[in-house]
KOLTORMAR-253161 format. One record per residue (C-alpha): y, z, x; residue in one letter. Coordinates in steps of 0.25 Angstrom, whole numbers, padded with zeros to 4 digits, always signed. Layout:
KOLTORMAR-253161
YZXA ...
This chain:
KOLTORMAR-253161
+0027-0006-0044X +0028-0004-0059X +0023-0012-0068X +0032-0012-0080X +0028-0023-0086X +0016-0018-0092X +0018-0006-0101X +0008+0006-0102X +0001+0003-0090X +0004+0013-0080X +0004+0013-0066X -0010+0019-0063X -0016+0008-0073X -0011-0003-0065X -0014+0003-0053X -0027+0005-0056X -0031-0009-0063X -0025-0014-0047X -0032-0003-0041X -0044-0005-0046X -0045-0021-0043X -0044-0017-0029X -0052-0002-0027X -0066-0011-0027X -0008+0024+0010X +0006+0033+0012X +0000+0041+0023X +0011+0051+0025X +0017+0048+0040X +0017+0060+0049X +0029+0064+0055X +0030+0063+0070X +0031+0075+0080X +0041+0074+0091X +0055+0078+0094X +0068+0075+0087X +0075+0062+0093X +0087+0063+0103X +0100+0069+0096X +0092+0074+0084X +0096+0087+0081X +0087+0099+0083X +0080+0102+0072X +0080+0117+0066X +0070+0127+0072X +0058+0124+0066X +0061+0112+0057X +0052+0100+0063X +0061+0089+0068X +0057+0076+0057X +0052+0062+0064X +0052+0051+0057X +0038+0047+0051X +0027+0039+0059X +0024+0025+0053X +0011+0022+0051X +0005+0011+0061X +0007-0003+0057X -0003-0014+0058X +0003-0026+0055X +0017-0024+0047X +0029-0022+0054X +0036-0007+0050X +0045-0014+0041X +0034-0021+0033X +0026-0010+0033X +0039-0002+0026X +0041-0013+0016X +0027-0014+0012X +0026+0001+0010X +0036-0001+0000X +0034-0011-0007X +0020-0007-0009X +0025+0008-0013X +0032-0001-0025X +0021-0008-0028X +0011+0005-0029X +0022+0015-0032X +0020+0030-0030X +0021+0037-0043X +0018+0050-0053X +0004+0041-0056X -0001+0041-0039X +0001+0037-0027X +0004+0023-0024X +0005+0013-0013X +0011+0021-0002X +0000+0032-0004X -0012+0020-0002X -0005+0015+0011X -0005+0001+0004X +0003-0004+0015X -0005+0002+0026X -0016-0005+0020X -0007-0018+0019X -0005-0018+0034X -0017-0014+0038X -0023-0026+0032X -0014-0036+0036X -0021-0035+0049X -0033-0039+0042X -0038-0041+0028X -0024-0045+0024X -0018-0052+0038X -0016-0066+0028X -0006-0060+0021X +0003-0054+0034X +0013-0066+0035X +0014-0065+0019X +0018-0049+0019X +0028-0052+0033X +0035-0065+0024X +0035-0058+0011X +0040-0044+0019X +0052-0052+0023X +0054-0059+0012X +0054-0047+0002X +0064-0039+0011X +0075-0052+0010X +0073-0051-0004X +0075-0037-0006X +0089-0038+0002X +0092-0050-0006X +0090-0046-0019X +0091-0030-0017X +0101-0029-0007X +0091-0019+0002X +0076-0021+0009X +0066-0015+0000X +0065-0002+0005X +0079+0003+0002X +0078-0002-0012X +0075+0008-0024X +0060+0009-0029X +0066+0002-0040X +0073-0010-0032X +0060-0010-0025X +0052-0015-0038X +0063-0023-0042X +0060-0031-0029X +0046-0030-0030X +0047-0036-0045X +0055-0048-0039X +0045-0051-0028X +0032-0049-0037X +0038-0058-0049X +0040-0068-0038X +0056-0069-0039X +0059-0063-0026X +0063-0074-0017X +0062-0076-0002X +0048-0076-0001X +0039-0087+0008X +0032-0089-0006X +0034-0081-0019X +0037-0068-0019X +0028-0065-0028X +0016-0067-0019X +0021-0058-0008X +0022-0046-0021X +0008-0049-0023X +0002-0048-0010X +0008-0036-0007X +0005-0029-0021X -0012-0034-0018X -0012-0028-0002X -0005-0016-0009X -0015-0012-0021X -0026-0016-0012X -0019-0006-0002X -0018+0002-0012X -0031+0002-0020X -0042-0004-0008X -0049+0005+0000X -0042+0014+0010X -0052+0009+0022X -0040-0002+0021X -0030+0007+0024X -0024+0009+0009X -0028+0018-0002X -0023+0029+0008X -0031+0043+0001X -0038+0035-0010X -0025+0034-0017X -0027+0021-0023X -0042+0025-0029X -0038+0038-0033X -0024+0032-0042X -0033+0023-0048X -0046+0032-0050X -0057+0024-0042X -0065+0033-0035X -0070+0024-0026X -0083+0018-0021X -0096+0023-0026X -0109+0021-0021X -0116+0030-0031X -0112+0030-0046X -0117+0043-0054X -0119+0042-0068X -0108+0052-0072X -0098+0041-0062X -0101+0030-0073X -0098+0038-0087X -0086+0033-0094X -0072+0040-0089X -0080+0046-0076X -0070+0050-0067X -0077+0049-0052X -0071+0056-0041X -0067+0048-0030X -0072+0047-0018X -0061+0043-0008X -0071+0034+0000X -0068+0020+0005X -0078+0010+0003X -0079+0009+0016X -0085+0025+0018X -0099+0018+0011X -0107+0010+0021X -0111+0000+0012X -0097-0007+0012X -0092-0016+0022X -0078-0014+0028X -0070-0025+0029X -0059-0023+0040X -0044-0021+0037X -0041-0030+0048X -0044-0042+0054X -0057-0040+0063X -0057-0053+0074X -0051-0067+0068X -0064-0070+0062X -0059-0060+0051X -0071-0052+0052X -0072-0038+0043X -0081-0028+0048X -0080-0015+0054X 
């Protein structure tokens, strides 16, 4: 979502001052072969008959949820002239991957502050989320981030908030997690990734260093910590 309320600064500057706090997904759905349902028409002579695109797997949000989030996390990262945004990264992918893990705390928050913000889009926009403009989109997301959307277990506000950090982190963290789909977030914001050798020419002023598209986890000398919860000790590990 845009941020208007400081002047001059573009979208890619803000992006990458977020970005880069948490450096330290959508995947184009294939269409599925098979014949045309009963009563459909016959399609021409070698026209393919269209199916309806496959979803990807859930892991813990229903479809509806998963829908919602997708959304609202395309608002809150956007898609523009400057690069690709949430949907590219697969923020939400990353978002339901975790919450059967890393982030399982916050599941009972997304399933209350889903329902709550979907009453407050019919109430105050007539409509659910997804059938509002982008721009009544924002408008809604504006309410809930200054806290003035109303109907929420606590403030709305806080909801906004957790959503936007499990959305940059999907955004910007390392795609072992399931987001930064392609290394889209690293390349909008120009980090090249981790380096275990540093040349001298990598530390002149202005260098540009090319990236090399590696998780962390690629280097045997980091440890993975899992994207889900591994026994109910909470143990990480491989």
């Amino acid at each position: 979502m845009a941020d208007e309320t400081k002047p001059g600064v573009s979208r890619r500057e803000l992006l990458k001052r977020a970005g880069l706090a948490g450096a330290a997904l959508t995947i184009p759905a294939s269409a599925l072969p098979g014949e045309a349902p009963p009563n459909a028409e016959a399609p021409h002579k070698g026209v393919p008959y269209e199916q309806a695109p496959r979803r990807e797997p859930l892991e813990n949000l229903t479809a509806a949820e998963s829908d919602l989030l997708e959304a609202i996390c395309a608002r809150i990262v956007p898609t523009d002239a400057t690069g690709p945004g949430a949907r590219e990264a697969r923020a939400a992918h990353y978002i339901d991957r975790a919450l059967g893990g890393a982030l399982a705390s916050s599941r009972p928050a997304y399933t209350a502050g889903f329902a709550a913000f979907e009453r407050y889009c019919r109430s105050s926009r007539g409509a659910p989320f997804l059938e509002l403009s982008e721009r009544d989109q924002d408008s809604v997301l504006i309410d809930v981030e200054t806290g003035s959307a109303t109907g929420f277990t606590s403030s709305s506000g806080a909801f906004f908030g957790m959503v936007r950090t499990h959305t940059l982190q999907g955004m910007f963290g390392d795609p072992y997690y399931g987001g930064n789909a392609n290394f889209v977030g690293w390349d909008l914001i120009g980090y090249p990734g981790v380096r275990t050798n540093v040349t001298i020419d990598d530390q002149r002023l202005g260098a540009k260093v090319a990236p090399n598209h590696r998780s962390a986890y690629d280097y045997e000398m980091f440890t993975k910590a899992s994207a889900r919860l591994i026994s109910k000790d909470h143990t990480h590990g491989d």
